[in-house]
N, CA, C and O of each residue as an XYZ file, in Angstrom:
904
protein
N     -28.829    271.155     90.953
C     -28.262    269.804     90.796
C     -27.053    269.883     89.876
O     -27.021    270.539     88.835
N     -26.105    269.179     90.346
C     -24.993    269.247     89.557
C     -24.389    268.540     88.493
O     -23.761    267.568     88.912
N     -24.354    268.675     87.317
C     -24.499    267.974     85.905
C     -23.539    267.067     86.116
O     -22.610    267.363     86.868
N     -23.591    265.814     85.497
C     -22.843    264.463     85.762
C     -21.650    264.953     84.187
O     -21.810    265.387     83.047
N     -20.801    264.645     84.844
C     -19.447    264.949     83.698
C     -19.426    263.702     83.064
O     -19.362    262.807     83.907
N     -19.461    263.201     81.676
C     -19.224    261.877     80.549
C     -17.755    261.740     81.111
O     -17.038    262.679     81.458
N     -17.446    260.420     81.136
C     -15.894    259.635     81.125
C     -15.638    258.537     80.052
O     -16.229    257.501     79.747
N     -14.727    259.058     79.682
C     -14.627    258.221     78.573
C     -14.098    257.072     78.771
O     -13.609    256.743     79.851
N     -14.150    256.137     77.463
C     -13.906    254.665     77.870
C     -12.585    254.131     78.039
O     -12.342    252.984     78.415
N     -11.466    255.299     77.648
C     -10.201    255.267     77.807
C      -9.935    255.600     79.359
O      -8.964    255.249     80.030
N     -11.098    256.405     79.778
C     -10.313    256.794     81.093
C     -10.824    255.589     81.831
O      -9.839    255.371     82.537
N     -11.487    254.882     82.072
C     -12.262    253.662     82.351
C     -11.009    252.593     82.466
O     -10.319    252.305     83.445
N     -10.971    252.141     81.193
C     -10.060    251.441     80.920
C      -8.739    251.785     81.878
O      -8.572    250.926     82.743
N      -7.735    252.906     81.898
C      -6.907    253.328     82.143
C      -6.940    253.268     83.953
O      -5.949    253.190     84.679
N      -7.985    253.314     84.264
C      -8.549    252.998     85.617
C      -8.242    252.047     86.383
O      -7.480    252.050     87.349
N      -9.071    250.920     85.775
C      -9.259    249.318     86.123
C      -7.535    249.083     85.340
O      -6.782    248.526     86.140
N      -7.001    249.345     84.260
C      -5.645    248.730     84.506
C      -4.641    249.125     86.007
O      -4.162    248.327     86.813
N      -4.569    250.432     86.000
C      -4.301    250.688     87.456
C      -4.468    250.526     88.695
O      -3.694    250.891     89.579
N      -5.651    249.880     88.842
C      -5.978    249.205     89.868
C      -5.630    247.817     90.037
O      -4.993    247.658     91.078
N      -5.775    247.004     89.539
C      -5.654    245.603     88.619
C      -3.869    245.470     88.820
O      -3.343    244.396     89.115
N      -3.264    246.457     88.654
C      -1.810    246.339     89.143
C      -1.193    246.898     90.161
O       0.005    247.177     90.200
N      -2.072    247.090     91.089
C      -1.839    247.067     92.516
C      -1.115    245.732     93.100
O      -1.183    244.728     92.391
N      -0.438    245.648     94.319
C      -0.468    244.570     94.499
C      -1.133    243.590     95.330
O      -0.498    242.722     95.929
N      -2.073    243.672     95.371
C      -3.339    243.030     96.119
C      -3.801    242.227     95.022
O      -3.959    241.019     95.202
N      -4.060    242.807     93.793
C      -4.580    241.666     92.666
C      -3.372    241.071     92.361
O      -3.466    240.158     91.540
N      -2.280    241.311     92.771
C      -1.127    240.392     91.599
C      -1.196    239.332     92.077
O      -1.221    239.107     93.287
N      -1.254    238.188     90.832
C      -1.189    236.632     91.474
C       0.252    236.086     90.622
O       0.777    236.670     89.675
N       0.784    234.580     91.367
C       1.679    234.294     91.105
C       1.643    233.978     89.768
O       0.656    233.358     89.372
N       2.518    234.274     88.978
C       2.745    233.418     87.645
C       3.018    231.945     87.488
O       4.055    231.346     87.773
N       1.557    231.326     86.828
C       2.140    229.710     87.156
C       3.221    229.194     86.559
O       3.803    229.747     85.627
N       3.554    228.077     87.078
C       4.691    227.614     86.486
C       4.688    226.921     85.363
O       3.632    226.811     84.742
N       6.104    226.206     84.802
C       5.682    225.778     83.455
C       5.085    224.618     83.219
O       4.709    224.104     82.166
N       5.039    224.229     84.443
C       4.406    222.302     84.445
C       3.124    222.920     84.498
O       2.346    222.569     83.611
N       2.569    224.064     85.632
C       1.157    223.980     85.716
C       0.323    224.546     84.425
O      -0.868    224.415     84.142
N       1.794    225.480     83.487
C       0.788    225.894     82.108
C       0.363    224.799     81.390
O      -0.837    224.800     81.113
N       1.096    223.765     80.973
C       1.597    222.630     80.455
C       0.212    221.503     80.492
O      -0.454    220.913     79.641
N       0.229    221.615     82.266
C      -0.702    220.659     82.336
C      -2.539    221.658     82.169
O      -3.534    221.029     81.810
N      -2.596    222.870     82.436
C      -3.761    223.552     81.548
C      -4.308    223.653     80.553
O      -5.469    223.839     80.191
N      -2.493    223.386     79.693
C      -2.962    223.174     77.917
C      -3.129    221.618     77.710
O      -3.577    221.405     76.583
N      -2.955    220.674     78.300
C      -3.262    219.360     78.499
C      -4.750    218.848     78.894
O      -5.422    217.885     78.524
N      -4.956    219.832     79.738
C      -6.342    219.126     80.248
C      -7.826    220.361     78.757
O      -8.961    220.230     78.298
N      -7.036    221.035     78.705
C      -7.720    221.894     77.479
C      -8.078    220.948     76.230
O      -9.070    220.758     75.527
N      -6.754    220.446     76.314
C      -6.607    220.018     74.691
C      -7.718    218.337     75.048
O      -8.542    218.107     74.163
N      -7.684    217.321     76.243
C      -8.619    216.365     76.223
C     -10.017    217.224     76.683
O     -10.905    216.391     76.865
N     -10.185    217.686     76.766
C     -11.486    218.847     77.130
C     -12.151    218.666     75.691
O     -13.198    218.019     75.672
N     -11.705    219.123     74.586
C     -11.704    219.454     73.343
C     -11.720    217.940     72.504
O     -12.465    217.699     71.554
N     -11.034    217.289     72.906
C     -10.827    215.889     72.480
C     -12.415    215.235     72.651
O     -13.264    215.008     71.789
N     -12.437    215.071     73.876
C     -13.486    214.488     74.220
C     -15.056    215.172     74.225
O     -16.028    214.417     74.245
N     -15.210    216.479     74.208
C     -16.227    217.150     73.404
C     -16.412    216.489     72.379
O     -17.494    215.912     72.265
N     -15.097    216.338     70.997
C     -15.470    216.036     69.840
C     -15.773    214.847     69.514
O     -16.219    214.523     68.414
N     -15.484    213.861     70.751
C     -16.320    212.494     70.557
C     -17.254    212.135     70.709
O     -17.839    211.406     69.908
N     -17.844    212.642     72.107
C     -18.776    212.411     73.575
C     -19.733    213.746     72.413
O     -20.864    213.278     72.285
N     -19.674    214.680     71.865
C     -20.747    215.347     71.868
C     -21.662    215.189     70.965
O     -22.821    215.546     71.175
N     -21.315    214.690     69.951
C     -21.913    214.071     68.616
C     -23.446    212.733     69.286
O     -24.606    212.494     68.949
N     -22.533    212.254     70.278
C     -23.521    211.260     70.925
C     -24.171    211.411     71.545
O     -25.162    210.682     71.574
N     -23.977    212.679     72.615
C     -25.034    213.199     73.326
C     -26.052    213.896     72.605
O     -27.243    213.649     72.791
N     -25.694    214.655     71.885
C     -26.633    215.258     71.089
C     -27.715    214.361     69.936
O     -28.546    214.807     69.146
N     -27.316    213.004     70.218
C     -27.462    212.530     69.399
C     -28.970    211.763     70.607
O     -29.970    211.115     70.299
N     -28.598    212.111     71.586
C     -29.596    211.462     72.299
C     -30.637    212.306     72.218
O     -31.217    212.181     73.297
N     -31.352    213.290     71.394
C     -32.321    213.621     71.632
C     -32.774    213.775     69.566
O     -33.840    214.162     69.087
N     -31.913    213.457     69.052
C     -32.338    213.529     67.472
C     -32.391    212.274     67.462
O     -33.582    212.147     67.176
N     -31.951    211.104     67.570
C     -32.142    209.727     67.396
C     -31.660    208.914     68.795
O     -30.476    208.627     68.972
N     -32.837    208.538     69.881
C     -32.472    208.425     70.911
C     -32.364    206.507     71.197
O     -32.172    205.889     72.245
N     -32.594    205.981     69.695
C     -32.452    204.731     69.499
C     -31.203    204.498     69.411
O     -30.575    203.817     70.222
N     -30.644    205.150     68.224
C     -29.014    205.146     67.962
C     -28.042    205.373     69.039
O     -26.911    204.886     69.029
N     -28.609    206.283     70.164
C     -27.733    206.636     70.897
C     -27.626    205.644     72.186
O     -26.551    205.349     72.708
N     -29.111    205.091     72.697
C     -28.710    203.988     73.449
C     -27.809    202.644     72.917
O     -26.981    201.970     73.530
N     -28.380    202.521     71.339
C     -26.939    200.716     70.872
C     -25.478    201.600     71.102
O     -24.510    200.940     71.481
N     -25.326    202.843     70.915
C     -23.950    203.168     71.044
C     -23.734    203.033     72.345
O     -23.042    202.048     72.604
N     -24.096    203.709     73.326
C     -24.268    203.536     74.702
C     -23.849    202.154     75.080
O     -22.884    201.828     75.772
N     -24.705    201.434     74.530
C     -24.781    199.575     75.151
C     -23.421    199.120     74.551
O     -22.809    198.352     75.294
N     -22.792    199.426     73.344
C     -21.779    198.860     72.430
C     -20.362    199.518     73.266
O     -19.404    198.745     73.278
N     -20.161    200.820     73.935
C     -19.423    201.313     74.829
C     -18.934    200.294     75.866
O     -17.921    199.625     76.067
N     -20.217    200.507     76.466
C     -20.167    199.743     78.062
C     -19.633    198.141     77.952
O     -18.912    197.611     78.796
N     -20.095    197.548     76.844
C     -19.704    196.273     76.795
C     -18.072    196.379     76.219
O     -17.267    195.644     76.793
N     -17.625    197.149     75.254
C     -16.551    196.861     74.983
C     -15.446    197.193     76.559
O     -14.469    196.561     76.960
N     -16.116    198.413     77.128
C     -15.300    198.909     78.172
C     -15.622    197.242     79.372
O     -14.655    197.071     80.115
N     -16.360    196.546     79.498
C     -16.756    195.240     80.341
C     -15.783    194.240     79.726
O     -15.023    193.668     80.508
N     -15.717    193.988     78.575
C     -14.821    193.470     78.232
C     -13.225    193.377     78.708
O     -12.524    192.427     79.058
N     -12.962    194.894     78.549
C     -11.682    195.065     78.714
C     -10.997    194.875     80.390
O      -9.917    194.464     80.815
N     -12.264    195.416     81.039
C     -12.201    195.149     82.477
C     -12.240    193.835     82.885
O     -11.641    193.507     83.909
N     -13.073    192.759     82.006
C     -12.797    191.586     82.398
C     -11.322    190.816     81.938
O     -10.606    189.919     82.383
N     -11.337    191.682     80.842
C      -9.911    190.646     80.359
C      -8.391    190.983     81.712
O      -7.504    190.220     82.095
N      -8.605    192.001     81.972
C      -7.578    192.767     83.026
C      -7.503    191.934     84.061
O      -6.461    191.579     84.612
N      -8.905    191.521     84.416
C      -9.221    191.177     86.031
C      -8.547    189.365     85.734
O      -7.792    188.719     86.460
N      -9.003    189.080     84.780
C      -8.705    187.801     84.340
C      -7.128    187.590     84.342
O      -6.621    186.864     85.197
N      -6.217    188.346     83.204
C      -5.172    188.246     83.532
C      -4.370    188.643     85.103
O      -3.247    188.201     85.345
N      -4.941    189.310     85.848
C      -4.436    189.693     87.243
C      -4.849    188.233     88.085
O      -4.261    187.933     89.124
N      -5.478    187.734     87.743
C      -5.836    186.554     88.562
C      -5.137    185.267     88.015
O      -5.094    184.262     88.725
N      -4.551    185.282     86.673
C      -3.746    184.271     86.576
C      -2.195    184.314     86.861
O      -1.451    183.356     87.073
N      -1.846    185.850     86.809
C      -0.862    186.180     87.614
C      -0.210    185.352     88.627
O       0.816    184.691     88.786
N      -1.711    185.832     89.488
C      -1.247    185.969     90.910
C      -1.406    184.359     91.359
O      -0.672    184.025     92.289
N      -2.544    183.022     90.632
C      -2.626    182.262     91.196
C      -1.657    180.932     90.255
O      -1.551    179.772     90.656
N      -1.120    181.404     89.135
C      -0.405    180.238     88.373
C       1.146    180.668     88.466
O       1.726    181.597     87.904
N       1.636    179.676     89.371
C       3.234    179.955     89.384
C       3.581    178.630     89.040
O       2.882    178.023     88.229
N       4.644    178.066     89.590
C       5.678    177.207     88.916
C       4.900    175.675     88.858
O       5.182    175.018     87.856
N       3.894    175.006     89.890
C       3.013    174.115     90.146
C       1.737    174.135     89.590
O       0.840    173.314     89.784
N       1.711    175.346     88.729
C       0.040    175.822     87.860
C       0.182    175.330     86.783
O      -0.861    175.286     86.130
N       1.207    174.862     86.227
C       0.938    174.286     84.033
C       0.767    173.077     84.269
O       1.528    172.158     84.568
N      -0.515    173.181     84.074
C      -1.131    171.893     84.107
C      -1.143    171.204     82.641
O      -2.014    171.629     81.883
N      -0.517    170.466     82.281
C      -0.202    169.439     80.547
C      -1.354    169.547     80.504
O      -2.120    169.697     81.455
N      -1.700    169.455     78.932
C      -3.012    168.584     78.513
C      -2.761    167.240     78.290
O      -1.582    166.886     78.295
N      -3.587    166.460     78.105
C      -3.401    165.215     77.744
C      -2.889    164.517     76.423
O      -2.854    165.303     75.477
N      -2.567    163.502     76.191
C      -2.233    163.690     74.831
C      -0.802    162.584     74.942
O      -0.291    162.216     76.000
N      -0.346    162.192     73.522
C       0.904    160.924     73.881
C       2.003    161.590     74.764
O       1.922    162.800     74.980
N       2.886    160.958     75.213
C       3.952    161.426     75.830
C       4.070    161.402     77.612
O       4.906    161.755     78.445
N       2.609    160.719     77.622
C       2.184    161.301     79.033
C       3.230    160.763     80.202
O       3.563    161.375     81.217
N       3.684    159.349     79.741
C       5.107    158.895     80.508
C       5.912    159.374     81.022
O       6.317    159.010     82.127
N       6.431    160.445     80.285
C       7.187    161.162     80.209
C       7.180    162.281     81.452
O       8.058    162.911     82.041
N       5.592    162.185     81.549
C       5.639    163.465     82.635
C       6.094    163.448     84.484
O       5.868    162.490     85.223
N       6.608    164.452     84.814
C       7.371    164.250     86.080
C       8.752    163.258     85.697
O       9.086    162.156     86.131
N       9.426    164.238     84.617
C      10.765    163.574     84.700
C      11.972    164.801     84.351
O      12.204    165.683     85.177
N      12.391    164.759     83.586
C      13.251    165.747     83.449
C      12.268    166.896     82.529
O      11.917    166.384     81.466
N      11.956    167.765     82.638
C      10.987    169.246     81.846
C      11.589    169.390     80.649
O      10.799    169.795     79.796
N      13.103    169.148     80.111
C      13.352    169.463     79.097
C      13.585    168.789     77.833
O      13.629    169.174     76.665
N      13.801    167.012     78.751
C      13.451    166.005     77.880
C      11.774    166.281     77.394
O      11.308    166.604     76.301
N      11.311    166.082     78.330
C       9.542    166.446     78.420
C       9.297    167.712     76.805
O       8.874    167.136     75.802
N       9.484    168.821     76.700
C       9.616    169.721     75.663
C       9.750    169.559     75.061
O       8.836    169.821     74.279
N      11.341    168.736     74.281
C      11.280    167.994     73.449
C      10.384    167.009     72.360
O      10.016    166.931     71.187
N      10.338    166.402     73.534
C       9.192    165.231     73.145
C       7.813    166.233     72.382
O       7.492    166.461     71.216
N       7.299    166.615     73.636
C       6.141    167.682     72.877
C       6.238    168.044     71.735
O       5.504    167.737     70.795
N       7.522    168.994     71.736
C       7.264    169.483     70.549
C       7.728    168.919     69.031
O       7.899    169.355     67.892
N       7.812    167.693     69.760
C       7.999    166.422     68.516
C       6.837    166.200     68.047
O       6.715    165.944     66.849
N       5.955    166.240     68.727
C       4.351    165.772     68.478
C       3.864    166.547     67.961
O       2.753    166.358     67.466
N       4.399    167.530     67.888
C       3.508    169.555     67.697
C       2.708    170.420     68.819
O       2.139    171.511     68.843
N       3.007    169.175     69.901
C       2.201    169.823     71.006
C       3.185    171.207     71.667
O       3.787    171.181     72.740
N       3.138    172.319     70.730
C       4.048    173.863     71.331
C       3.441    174.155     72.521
O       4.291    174.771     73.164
N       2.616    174.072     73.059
C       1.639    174.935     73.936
C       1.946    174.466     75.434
O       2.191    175.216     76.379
N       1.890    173.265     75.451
C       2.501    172.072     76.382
C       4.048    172.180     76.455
O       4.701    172.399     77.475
N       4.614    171.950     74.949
C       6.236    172.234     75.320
C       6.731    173.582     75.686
O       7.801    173.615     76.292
N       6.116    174.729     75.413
C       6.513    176.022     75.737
C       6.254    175.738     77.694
O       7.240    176.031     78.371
N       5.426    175.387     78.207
C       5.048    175.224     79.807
C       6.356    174.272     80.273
O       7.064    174.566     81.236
N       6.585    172.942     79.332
C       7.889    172.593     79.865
C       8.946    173.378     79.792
O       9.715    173.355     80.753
N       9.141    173.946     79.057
C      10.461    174.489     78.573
C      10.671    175.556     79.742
O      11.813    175.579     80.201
N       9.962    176.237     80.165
C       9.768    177.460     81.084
C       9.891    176.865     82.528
O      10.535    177.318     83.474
N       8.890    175.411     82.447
C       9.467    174.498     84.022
C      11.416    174.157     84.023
O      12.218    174.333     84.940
N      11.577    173.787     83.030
C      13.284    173.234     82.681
C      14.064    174.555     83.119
O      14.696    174.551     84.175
N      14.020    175.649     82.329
C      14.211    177.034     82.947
C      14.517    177.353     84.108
O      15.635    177.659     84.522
N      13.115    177.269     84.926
C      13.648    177.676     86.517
C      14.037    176.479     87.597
O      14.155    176.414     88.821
N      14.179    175.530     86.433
C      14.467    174.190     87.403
C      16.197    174.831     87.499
O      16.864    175.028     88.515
N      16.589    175.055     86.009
C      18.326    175.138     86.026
C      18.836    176.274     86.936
O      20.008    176.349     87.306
N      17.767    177.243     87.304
C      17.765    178.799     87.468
C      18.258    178.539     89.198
O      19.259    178.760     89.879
N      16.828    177.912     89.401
C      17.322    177.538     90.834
C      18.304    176.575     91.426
O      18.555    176.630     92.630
N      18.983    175.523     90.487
C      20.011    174.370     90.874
C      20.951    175.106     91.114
O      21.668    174.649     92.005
N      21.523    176.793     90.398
C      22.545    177.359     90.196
C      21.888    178.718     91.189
O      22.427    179.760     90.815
N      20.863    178.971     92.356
C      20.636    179.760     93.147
C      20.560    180.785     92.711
O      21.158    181.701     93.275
N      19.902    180.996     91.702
C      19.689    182.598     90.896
C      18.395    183.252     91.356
O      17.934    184.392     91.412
N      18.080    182.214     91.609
C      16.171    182.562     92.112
C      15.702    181.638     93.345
O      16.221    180.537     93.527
N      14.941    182.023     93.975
C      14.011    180.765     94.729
C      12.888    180.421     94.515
O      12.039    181.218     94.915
N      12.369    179.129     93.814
C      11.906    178.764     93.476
C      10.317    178.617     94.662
O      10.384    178.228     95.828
N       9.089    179.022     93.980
C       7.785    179.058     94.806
C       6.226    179.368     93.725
O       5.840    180.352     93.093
N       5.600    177.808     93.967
C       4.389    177.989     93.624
C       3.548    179.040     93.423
O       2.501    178.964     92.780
N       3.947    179.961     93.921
C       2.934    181.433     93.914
C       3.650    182.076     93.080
O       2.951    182.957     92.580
N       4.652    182.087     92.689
C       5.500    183.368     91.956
C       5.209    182.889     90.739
O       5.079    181.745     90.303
N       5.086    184.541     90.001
C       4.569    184.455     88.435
C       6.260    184.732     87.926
O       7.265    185.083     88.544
N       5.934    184.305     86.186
C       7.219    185.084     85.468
C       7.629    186.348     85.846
O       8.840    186.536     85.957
N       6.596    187.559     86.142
C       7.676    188.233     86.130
C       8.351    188.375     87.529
O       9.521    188.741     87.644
N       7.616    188.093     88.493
C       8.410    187.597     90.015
C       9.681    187.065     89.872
O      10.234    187.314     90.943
N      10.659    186.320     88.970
C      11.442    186.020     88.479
C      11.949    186.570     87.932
O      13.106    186.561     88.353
N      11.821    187.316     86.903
C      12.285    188.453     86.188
C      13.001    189.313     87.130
O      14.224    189.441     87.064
N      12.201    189.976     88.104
C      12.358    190.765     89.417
C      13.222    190.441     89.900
O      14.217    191.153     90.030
N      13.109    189.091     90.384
C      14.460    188.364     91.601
C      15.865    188.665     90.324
O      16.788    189.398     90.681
N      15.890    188.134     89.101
C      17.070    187.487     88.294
C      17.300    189.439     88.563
O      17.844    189.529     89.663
N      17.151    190.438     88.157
C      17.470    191.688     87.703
C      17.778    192.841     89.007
O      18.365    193.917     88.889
N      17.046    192.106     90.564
C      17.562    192.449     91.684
C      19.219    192.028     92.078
O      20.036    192.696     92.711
N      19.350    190.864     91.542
C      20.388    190.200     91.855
C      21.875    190.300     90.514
O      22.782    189.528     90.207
N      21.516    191.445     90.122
C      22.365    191.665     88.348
C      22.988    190.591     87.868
O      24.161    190.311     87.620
N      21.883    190.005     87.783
C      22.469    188.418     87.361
C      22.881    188.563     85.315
O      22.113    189.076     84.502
N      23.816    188.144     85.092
C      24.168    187.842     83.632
C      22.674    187.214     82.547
O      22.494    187.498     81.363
N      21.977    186.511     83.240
C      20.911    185.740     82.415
C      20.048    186.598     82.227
O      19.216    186.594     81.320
N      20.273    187.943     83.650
C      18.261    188.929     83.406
C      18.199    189.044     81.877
O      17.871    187.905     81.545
N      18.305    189.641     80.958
C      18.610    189.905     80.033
C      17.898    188.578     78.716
O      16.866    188.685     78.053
N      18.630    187.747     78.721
C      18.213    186.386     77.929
C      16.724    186.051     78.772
O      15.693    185.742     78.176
N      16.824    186.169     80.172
C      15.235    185.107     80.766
C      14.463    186.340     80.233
O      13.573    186.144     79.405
N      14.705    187.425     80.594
C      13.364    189.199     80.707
C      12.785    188.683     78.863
O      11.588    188.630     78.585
N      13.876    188.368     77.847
C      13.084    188.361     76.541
C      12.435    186.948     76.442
O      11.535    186.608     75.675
N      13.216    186.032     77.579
C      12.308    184.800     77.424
C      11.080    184.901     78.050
O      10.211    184.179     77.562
N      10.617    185.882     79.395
C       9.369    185.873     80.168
C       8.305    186.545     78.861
O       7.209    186.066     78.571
N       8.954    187.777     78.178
C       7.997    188.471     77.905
C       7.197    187.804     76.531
O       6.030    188.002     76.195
N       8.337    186.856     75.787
C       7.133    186.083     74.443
C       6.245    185.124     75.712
O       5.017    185.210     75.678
N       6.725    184.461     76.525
C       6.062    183.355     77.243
C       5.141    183.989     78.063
O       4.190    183.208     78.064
N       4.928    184.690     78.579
C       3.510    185.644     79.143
C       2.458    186.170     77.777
O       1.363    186.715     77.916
N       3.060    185.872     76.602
C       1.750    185.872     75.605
C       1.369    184.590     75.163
O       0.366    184.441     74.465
N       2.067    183.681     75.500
C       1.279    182.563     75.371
C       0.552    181.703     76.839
O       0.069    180.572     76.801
N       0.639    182.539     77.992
C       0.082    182.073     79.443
C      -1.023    183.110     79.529
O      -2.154    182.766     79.871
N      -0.662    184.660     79.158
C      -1.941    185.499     79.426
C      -2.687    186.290     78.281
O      -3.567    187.141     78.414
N      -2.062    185.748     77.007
C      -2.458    186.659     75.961
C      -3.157    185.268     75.247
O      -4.079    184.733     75.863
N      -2.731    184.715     74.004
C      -2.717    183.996     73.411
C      -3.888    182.508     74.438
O      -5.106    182.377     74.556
N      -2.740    181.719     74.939
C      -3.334    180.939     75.544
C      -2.760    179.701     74.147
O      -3.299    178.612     73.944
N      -1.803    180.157     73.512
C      -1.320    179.411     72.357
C      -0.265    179.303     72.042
O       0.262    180.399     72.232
N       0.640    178.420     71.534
C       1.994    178.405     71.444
C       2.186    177.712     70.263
O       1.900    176.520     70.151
N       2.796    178.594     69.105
C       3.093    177.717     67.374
C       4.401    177.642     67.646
O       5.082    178.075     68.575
N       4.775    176.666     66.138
C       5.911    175.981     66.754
C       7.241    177.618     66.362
O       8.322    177.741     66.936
N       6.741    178.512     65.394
C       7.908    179.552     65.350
C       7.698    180.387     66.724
O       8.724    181.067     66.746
N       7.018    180.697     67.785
C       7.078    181.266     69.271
C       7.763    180.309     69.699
O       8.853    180.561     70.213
N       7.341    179.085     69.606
C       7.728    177.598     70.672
C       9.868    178.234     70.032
O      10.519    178.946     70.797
N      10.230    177.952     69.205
C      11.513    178.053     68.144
C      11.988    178.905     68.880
O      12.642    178.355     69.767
N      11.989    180.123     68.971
C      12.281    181.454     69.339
C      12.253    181.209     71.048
O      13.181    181.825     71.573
N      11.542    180.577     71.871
C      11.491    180.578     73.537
C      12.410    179.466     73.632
O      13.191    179.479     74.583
N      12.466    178.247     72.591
C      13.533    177.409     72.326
C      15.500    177.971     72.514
O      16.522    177.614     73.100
N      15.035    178.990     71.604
C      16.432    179.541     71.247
C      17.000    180.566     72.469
O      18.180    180.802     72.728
N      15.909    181.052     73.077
C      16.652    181.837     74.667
C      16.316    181.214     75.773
O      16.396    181.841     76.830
N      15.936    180.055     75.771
C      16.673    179.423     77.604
C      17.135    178.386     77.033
O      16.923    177.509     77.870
N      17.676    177.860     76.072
C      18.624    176.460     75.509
C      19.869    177.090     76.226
O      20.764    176.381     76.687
N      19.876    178.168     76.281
C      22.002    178.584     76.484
C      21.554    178.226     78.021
O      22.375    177.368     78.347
N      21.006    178.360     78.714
C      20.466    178.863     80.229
C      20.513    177.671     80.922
O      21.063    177.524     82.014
N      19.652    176.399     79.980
C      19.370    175.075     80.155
C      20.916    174.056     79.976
O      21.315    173.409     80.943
N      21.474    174.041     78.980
C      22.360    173.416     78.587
C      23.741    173.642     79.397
O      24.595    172.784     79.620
N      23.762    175.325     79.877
C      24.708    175.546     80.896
C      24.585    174.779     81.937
O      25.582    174.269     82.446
N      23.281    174.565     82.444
C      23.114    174.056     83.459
C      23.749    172.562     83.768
O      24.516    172.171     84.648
N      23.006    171.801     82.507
C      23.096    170.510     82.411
C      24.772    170.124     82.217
O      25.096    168.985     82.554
N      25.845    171.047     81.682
C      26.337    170.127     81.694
C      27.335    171.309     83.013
O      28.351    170.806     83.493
N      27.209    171.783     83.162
C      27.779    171.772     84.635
C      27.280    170.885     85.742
O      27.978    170.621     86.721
N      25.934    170.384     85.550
C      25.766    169.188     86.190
C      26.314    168.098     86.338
O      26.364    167.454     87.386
N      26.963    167.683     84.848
C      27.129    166.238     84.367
C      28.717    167.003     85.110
O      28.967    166.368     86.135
N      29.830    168.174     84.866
C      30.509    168.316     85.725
C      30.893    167.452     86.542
O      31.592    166.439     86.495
N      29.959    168.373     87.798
C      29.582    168.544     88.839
C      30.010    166.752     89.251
O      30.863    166.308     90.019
N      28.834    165.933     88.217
C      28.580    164.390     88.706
C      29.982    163.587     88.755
O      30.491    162.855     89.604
N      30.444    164.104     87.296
C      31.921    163.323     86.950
C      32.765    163.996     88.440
O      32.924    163.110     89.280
N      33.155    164.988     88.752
C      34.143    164.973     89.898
C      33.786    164.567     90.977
O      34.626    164.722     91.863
N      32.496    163.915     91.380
C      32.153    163.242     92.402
C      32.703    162.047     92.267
O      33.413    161.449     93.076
N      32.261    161.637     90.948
C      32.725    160.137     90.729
C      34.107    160.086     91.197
O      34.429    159.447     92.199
N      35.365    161.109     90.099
C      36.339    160.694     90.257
C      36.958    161.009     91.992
O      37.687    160.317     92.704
N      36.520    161.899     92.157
C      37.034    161.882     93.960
C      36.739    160.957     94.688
O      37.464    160.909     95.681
N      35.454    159.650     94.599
C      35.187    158.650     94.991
C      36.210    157.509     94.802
O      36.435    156.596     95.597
N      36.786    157.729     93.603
C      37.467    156.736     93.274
C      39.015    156.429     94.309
O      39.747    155.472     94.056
């Protein structure tokens, strides 16, 4: 029988590297997005171990503690899903025919001009009500001057959209007027009188252009009548 010869671990080694760089094993070198996104999904791998594992483990040393955490999760995550679903639904169903006033003095007033209407409100302190007029007065002037088309279904930023499709001069002044006034329609649900001040101060230029190119508008009718 013929004695088995020892190989050492260098020649081993020296082996499998040589083989290993054949080209049958060579694989492509990934690229730099795909390293990028390896050390990305590594690094929340690691992230979320160090949150998620404390709690799991926690389900078998204190399996009381770990279900209120459990329950305190799910509800905050229910929460958040409801608040989402909620704002997506006022979106989509409150456009220009959805601000409904509350009640309250002034009520005369209503269905007449939106910006007299605002006024008034926010004479009373009613911001919440005058911020809804002020935003009706808005796309009333928006559309007299064909910047937008005006429709019950369309939200602020549907408007936003149209004014910034159309490189209109105002996108700019309305985009900072939509975005405080969408925290008081989907955030808030509240309007003080320094928000009311400030939504005051960017569609007054918008409004007042309007109006008196109106009054214009009225006087050269007159005088061409004459």
């Amino acid at each position: 029988m013929q004695a088995q010869i020892p190989v050492s671990e260098t020649a081993i080694r020296d082996t499998m590297a040589a083989v290993f760089r054949q080209p049958a094993f060579a694989r492509e070198r990934p690229s730099w997005f795909a390293a990028q996104m390896d050390r990305f999904w590594t690094w929340l791998g690691n992230v979320l171990r160090s949150i998620f594992g404390p709690l799991l483990r926690s389900r078998e040393t204190n399996p009381l503690m770990f279900w209120i955490l459990v329950t305190i999760l799910a509800l905050i995550f229910l929460a958040i899903v409801g608040r989402l679903a909620y704002v997506s639904y006022l979106r989509r169903t409150q456009g220009i025919d959805a601000r409904a006033f509350s009640g309250g003095p002034g009520g005369s007033a209503r269905g007449g001009d939106p910006r007299l209407l605002a006024q008034q409100l926010a004479a009373q302190g009613n911001f919440t009500d005058a911020a809804h007029a002020l935003y009706m007065a808005l796309l009333e002037a928006l559309g007299r001057r064909g910047l937008v088309r005006l429709h019950s279904s369309k939200t602020v930023g549907d408007y936003v959209r149209e004014l910034r499709s159309r490189s209109s001069a105002i996108y700019t002044r309305f985009r900072d007027f939509a975005r405080l006034y969408e925290v008081v329609v989907y955030g808030t649900g509240y309007c003080d009188r320094e928000r009311y001040e400030r939504l005051h101060a960017l569609a007054l230029p918008i409004v007042e252009e309007q109006a008196v190119g109106g009054r214009t508008a009225a006087g050269s009718r007159v005088a061409a009548n004459r």
